[in-house]
C-alpha positions, -999 to +999 in steps of 0.1 A: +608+417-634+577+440-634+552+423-658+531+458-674+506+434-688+509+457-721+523+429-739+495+425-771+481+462-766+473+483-790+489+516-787+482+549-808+510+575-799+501+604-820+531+625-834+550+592-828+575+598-863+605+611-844+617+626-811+599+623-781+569+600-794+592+579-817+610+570-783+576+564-766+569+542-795+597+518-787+593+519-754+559+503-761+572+480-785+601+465-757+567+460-737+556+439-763+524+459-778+517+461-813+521+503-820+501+522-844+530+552-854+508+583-864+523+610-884+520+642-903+536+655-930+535+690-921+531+719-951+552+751-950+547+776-925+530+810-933+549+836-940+565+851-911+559+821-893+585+797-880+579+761-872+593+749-838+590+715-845+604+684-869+576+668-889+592+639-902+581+627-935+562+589-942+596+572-950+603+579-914+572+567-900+573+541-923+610+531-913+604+531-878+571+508-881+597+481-893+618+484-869+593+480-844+580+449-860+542+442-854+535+478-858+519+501-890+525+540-898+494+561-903+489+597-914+467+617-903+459+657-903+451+666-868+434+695-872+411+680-897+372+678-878+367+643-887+407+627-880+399+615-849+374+592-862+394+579-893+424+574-877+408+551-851+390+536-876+425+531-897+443+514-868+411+492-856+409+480-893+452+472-893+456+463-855+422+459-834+405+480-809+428+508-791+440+499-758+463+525-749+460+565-766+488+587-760+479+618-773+518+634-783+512+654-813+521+690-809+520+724-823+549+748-816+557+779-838+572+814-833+567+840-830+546+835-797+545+864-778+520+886-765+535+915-788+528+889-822+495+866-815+475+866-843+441+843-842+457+821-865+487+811-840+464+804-817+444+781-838+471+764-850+480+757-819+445+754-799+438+724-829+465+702-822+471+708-785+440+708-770+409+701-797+424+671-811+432+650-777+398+656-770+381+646-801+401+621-796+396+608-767+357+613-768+361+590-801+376+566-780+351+568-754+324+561-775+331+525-790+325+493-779+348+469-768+379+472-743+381+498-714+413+520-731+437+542-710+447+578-720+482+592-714+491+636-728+519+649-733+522+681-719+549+706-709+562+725-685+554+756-704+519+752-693+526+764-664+544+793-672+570+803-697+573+839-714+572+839-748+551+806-757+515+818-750+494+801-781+516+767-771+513+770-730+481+782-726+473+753-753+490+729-730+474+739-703+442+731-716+453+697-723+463+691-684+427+707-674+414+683-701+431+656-687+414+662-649+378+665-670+383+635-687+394+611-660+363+625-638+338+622-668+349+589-679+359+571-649+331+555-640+335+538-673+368+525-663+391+545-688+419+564-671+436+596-684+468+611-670+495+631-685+531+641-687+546+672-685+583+673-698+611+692-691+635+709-717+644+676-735+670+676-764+658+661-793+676+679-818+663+717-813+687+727-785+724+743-804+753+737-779+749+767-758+710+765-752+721+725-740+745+740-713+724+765-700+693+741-701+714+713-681+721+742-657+685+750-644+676+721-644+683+708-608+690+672-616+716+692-632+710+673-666+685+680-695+662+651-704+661+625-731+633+612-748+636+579-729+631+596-696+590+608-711+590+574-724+594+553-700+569+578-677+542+573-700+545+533-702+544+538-664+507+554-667+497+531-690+510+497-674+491+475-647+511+495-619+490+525-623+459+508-624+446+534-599+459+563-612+436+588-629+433+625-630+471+631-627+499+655-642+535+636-636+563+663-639+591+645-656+611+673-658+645+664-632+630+694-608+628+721-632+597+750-633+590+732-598 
């Protein structure tokens, strides 16, 4: 057996509620790390505005906290200047010191496209995508105490995909973050990588969109939340020790 040494970590896996990041906090959890589940509680879109992904509410958070045993919910507004601080401060006061940040909250929302940006689509998206991690991770960098790992979530849109430019171009800040970062702060010891994901079904793709996803993809299977999962416990376990700076496409082969 591969011992990750993450076994009494603190983890803080923003967006964590459901889908991808509630998957990634398990995954933690099975490693034996005591998970701080952050979540938002998202208000109604604008009008004309479609939301393009779940917020679950605090009974979900709050559910999956229990299950996960030595592990607390925490809200938190993303976009708000000063949430980067609080929220550390909120699971250093429950948990202890951070050990492990994966930055998974996201901002998605159509329409997208060239022909309908507004400056408020991009904000919305620039806020939680890009500003946030940083914030975040400058927090982070900042205190006193352990020398914490960083691990995105990115996409496979942020290389290129028509019709998501506010949430690309967002993401692809976040990789180019993620290079900055790992330069700035190795010397410090803290290493920052990141995950880009493939189309991965966690409830948003109908029938049809499931087929023609598992078509392109050349694994010939579209991913589950388990396959990002278990990539970002990689990047944060002992085995990566010497991995900084990096973008891991976990995406079976697809936008290669």
């Amino acid at each position: 057996m591969v011992d990750t040494k993450l076994a009494g970590q603190i983890v803080l896996v923003t967006g964590s509620s459901g889908g991808i990041g509630a998957a990634i906090a398990r995954a933690f959890a099975a490693e034996g790390a005591r998970v701080a589940v952050h979540y938002f509680s998202e208000r109604s879109a604008p009008p004309g505005v479609t939301w393009e992904h779940v917020t679950p509410a605090a009974d979900v958070a709050e559910a999956l906290a229990a299950e996960l045993g030595d592990a607390v919910a925490l809200p938190a507004d993303l976009r708000e200047p000063d949430a980067a601080r609080h929220l550390l401060d909120e699971v250093e006061r429950r948990l202890g010191p951070v050990d492990v940040l994966v930055n998974n909250a996201a901002h998605c929302e159509a329409p997208d496209s060239f022909g309908a940006l507004t400056a408020d689509g991009l904000r919305r998206h620039y806020e939680v995508n890009a500003i946030a991690p940083a914030l975040l991770i400058s927090e982070l960098a900042r205190r006193d105490g352990r020398r914490p790992c960083v691990v995105n979530v990115s996409t496979d849109a942020a290389r290129a995909f028509p019709g998501q430019i506010g949430y690309g171009t967002s993401k692809a800040a976040l990789e180019a973050l993620t290079r900055a970062a790992a330069l700035d702060l190795g010397a410090a010891g803290i290493r920052v990588n990141a995950v880009a994901p493939g189309p991965v079904q966690t409830g948003w793709m109908d029938a049809e969109t499931y087929a023609r996803a598992g078509q392109i993809v050349p694994l010939g299977r579209v991913g589950e939340p388990a396959d990002i999962a278990d990539a970002v416990v990689f990047l944060a376990s002992h085995q990566a020790r010497w991995i900084t700076g990096q973008v891991l496409q976990v995406a079976g082969g697809h936008a290669l």
